[in-house]
C-alpha positions as CSV (number, residue, x, y, z in Angstrom):
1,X,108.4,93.5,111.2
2,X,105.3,93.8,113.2
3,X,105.7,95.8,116.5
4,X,103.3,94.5,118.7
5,X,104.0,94.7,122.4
6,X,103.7,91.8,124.5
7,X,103.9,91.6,128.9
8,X,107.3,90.8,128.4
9,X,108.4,93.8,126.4
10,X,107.0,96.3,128.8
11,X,107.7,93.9,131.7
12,X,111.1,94.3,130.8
13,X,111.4,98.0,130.9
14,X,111.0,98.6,134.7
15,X,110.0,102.5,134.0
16,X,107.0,101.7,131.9
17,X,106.1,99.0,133.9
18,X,106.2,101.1,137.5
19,X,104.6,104.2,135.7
20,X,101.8,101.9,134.3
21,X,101.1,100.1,137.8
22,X,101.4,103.1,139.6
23,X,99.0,105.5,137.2
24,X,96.5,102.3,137.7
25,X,96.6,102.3,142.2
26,X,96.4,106.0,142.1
27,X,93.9,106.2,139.9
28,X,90.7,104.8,142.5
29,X,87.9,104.9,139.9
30,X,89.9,102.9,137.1
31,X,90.5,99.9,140.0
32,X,86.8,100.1,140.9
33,X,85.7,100.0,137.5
34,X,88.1,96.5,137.2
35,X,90.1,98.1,134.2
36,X,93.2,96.8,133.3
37,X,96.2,98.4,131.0
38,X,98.3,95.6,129.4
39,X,99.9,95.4,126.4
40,X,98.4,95.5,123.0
41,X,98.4,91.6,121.6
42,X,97.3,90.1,118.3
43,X,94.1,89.0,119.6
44,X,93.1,92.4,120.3
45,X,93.1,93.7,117.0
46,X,89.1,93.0,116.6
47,X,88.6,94.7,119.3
48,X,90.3,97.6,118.3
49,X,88.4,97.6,114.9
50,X,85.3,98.0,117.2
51,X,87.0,100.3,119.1
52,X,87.5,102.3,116.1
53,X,83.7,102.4,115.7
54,X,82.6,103.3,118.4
55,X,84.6,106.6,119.4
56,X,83.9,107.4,115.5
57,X,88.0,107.2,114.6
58,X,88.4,110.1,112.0
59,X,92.0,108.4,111.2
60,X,92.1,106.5,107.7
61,X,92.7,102.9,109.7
62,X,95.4,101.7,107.5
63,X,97.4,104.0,109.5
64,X,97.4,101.8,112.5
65,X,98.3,99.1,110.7
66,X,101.2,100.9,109.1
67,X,102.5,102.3,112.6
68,X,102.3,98.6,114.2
69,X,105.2,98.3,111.3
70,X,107.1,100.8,112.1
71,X,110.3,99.9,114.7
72,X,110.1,99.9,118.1
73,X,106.4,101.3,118.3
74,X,104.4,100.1,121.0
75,X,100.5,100.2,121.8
76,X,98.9,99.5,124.9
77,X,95.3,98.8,125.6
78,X,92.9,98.8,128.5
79,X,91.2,96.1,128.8
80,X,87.0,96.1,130.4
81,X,85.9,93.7,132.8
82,X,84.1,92.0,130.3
83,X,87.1,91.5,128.0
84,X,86.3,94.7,125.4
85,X,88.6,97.3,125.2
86,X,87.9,100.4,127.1
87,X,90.8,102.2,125.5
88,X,93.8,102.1,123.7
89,X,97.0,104.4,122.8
90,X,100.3,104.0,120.8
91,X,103.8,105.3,121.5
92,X,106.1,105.9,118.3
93,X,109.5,106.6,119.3
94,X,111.9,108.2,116.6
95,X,115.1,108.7,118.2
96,X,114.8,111.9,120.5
97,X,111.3,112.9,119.4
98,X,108.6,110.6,120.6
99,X,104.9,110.4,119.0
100,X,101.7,109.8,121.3
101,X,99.2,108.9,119.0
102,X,95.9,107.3,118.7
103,X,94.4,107.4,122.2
104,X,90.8,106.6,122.2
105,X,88.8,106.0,125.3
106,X,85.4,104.0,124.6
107,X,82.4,106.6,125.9
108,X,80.7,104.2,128.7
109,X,84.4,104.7,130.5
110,X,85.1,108.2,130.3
111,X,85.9,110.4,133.4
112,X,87.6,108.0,134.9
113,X,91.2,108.8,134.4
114,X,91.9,106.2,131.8
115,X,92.8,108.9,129.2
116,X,95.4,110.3,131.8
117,X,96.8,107.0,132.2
118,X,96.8,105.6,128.9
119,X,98.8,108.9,128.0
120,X,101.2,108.7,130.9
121,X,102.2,105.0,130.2
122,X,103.1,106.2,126.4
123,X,105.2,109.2,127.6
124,X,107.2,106.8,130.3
125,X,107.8,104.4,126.7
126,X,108.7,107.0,124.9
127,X,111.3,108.9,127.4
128,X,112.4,105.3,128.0
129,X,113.3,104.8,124.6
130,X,115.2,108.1,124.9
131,X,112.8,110.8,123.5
132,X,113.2,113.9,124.5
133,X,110.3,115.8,123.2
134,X,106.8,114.2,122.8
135,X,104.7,115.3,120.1
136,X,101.2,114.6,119.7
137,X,97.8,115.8,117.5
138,X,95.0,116.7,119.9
139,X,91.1,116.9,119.1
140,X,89.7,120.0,121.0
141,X,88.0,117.6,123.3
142,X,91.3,116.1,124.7
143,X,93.2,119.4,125.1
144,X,92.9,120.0,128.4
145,X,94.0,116.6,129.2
146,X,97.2,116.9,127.7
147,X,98.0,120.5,129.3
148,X,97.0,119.1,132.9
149,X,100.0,116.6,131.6
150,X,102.4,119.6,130.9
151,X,101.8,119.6,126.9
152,X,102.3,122.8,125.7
153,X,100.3,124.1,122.5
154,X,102.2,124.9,119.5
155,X,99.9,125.5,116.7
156,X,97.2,123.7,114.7
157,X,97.8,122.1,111.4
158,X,95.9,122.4,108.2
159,X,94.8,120.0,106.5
160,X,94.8,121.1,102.5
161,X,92.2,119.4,99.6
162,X,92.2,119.8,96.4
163,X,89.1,118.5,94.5
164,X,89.2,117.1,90.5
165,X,87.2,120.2,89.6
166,X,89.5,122.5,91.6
167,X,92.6,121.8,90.1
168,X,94.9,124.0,88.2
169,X,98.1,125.6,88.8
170,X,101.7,124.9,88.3
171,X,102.6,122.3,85.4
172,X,106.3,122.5,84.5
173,X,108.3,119.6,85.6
174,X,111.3,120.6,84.8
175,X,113.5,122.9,86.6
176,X,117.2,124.3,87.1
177,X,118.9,120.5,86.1
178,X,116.1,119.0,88.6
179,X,114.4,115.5,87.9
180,X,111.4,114.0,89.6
181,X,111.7,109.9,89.9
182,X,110.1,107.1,91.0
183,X,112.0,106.4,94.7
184,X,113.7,103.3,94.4
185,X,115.0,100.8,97.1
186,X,118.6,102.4,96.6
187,X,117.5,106.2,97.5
188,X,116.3,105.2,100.7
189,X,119.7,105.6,102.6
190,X,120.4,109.4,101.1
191,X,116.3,110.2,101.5
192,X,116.7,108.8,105.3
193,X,119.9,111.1,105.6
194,X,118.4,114.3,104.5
195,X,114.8,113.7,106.5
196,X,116.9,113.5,109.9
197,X,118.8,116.3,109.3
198,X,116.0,118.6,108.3
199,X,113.2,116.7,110.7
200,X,115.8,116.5,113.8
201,X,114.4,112.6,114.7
202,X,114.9,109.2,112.8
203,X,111.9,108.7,110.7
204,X,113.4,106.0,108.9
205,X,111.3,103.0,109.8
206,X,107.9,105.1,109.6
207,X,109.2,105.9,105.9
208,X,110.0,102.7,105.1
209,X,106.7,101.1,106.2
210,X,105.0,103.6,104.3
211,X,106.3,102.9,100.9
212,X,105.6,99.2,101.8
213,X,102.4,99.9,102.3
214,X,102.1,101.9,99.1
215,X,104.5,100.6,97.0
216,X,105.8,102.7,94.2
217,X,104.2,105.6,96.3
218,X,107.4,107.6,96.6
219,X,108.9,110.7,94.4
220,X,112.5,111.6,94.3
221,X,114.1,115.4,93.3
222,X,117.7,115.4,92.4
223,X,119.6,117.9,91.1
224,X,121.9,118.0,88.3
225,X,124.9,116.3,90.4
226,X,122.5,113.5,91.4
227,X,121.7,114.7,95.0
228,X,118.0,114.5,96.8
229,X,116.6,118.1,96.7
230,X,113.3,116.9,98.1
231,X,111.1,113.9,98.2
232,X,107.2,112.9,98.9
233,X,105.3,110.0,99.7
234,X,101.8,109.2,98.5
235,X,99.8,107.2,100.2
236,X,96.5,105.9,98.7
237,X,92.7,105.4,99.9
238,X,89.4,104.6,98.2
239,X,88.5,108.2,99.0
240,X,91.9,110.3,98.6
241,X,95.5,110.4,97.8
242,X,97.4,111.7,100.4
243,X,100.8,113.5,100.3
244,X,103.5,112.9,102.9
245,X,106.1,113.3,104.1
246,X,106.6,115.9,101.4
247,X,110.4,117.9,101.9
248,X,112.1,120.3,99.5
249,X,115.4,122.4,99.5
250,X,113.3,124.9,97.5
251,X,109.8,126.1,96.6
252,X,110.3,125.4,93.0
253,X,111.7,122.0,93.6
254,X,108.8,121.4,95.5
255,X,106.3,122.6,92.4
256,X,108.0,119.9,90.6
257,X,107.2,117.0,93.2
258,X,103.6,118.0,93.6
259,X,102.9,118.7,90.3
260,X,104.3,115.0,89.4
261,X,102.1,114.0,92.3
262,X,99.3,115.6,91.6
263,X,99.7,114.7,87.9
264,X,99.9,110.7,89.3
265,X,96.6,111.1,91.4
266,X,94.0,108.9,89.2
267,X,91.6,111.5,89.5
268,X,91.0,111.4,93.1
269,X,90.8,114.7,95.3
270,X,94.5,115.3,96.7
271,X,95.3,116.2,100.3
272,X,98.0,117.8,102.6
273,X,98.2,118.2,106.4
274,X,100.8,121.1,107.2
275,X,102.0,121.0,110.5
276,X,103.9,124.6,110.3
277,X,103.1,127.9,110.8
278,X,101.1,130.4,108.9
279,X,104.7,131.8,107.6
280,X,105.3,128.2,106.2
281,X,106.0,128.7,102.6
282,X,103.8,125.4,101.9
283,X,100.9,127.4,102.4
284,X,100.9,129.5,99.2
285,X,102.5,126.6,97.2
286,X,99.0,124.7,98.2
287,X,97.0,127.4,97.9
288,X,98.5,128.2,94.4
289,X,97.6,124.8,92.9
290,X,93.8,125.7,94.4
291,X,93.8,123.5,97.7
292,X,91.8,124.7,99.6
293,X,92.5,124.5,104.0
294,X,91.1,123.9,107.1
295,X,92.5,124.5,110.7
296,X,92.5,120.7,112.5
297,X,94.3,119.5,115.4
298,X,96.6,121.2,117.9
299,X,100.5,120.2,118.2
300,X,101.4,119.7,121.4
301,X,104.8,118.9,122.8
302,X,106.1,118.2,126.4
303,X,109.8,118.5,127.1
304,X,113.1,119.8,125.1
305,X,112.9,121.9,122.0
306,X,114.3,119.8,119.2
307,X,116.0,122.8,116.7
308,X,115.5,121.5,113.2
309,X,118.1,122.0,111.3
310,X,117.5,123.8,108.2
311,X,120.8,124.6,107.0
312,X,121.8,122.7,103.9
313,X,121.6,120.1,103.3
314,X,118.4,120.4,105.2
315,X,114.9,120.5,103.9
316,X,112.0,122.6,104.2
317,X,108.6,120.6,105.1
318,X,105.7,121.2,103.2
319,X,103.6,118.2,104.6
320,X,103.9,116.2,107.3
321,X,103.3,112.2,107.5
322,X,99.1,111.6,107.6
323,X,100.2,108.9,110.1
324,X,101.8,110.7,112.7
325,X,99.4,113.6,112.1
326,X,96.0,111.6,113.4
C-alpha cells in the first residue's frame, strides 16, 4: 500500500513529466548547479531522514511515513551532484482538492529556484490527478514563494495544547441518546461518507492509513438511531497525543468525543491544529477544556473554491488531520 513514485509513474503522465523538464531548462542556476528532480525511490528514504535534519523538520516524521501510505500520493526529490538530496516535496491528491506538503530545500541550495520547481512539479501531479484546488501549510519563510506561484492566503491555523496540569473542563459523556465508541473496521464506509460530504474531497485513504498507523486510535459518535454524528482520530507520539481529523454535527457531540479523548490520553499533553477561522466554534470548545493556542502556518490555496458542504448530514471541523497540516 506504499505509494512511492518511480520514473515510470511520472514518465507516464506526460503533464508532470513536461512541467518537471521544463521548470528544470528554464531554471539556469538549477542546471548549473547539476541538480536533478526525479522521482522519490526507496533508496532515498536515508537521505530524506538526513534531510529532515538538516532543514530542522518541525513535522512529527511519522507523518511522512503515513502519507507514503496514503493512495495515489506521490513525492519527488532533487537529487545533488554528489548523490544527497538537495530537496524534496510530496503531492497528496484527494479527489478535487490536492495537498502540497513537505517541501524542504537543503540550505547549501537555496536561491536557486529549486523551491519554485519542486512546488510547480507537485501542482502539475496534483491538477493531473484532477484537483481543482491546492491546499498547502506555509512557514513565513516560504510565503512569498507560494504567492509568486498564485497561492492565495486564507488564514493561519492554531495549533491548541493542553498540558496534564491544565486540564479541566467538560466531563459528561453522555448526551441526547449519543454514544462514543471505539471505530471499528465496519464504520469506516459511513465515517468516509460523512467526511466527503462535510470536507468536499475524498480523505478516505489518508483516514485509513492513519488508523493503521494508530490502531485503535479512532472514536465514533452515533446517535440514538445508530448514525455517525462525529468522529476523531488520535494519533500518538512519545511527546503528545494528537487529535485529528476531529468532525461533529454539534458542539455538544463534540464535548463528548474530546472528553473520551482526552480522558484516553495516558497522561500526555493533548493537541489540536484548527484550520478555521476565528468564528470556528472549535475555538471556545478548546479553549473551554483549558487548551491553550498559538497562531502557526498560513493556508494557502491556488485555484477553485471548493464549497463545503455543511448541510446535514455534514459536519462541522473542529481539527484538521496533523498530516496534512505540516
Amino acid at each position: 500500500m506504499l505509494a512511492l513514485t518511480t520514473r515510470k509513474d511520472v514518465d507516464s503522465d506526460n503533464s508532470v513529466r513536461h512541467g518537471v523538464r521544463a521548470g528544470v531548462r528554464r531554471d539556469g542556476a538549477l542546471s548549473a548547479a547539476g541538480i536533478l528532480i526525479r522521482p522519490l525511490d526507496e533508496v532515498d528514504l536515508g537521505s530524506v531522514r538526513d534531510l529532515r535534519s538538516v532543514v530542522r523538520w518541525s513535522a512529527d516524521p511519522r507523518a511522512f511515513d503515513l502519507l507514503r501510505g496514503a493512495r495515489d500520493a506521490r513525492w519527488t526529490v532533487a537529487e545533488a551532484p554528489d548523490g544527497s538530496l538537495a530537496g524534496m516535496v510530496g503531492a497528496v491528491p484527494l479527489g478535487e482538492v490536492g495537498i502540497l506538503c513537505h517541501l524542504a530545500v537543503h540550505d547549501d541550495y537555496r536561491g536557486l529556484g529549486l523551491g519554485g520547481a519542486l512546488s510547480a512539479w507537485a501542482v502539475a501531479y496534483l491538477r493531473s490527478r484532477g484537483a481543482r484546488l491546492v491546499r498547502l501549510y506555509s512557514t513565513r519563510r516560504a510565503e512569498g514563494l507560494y504567492a509568486s506561484m498564485g497561492f492565495k492566503p486564507i488564514g493561519p491555523r492554531t495549533v491548541y495544547r493542553l498540558e496534564e496540569a491544565q486540564r479541566r473542563g467538560f466531563q459528561k459523556e453522555q448526551y441526547g441518546g449519543h454514544r462514543i465508541e471505539t471505530m471499528l473496521l465496519g464504520d469506516l464506509p459511513e465515517v468516509y461518507g460523512v467526511d466527503r460530504w462535510s470536507y468536499g474531497a475524498d480523505r478516505s485513504a489518508l483516514i485509513f492509513a492513519a488508523l493503521r498507523l494508530h490502531p485503535g486510535g479512532g472514536l465514533v459518535a452515533r446517535d440514538a438511531s445508530g448514525r455517525v454524528k462525529g468522529y476523531l482520530v488520535r494519533s500518538s507520539s512519545p511527546r503528545a497525543t494528537r487529535i485529528g481529523p476531529f468532525l461533529a454535527s454539534t458542539q455538544d457531540v463534540a464535548r463528548l468525543l474530546l472528553s473520551r479523548a482526552r480522558r484516553d490520553g495516558a497522561g500526555k499533553p493533548v493537541e489540536v491544529i484548527v484550520p478555521s477561522p476565528e468564528m470556528s466554534p472549535a475555538h471556545g470548545l478548546l479553549r473551554e477544556f483549558g487548551f491553550l493556542g498559538r497562531p502557526d502556518r498560513l493556508r494557502m490555496e491556488l485555484g477553485e473554491t471548493i464549497c463545503l458542504r455543511q448541510a446535514a448530514p455534514g459536519l462541522v471541523h473542529y481539527g484538521t488531520t496533523p498530516y496534512l497540516a505540516t
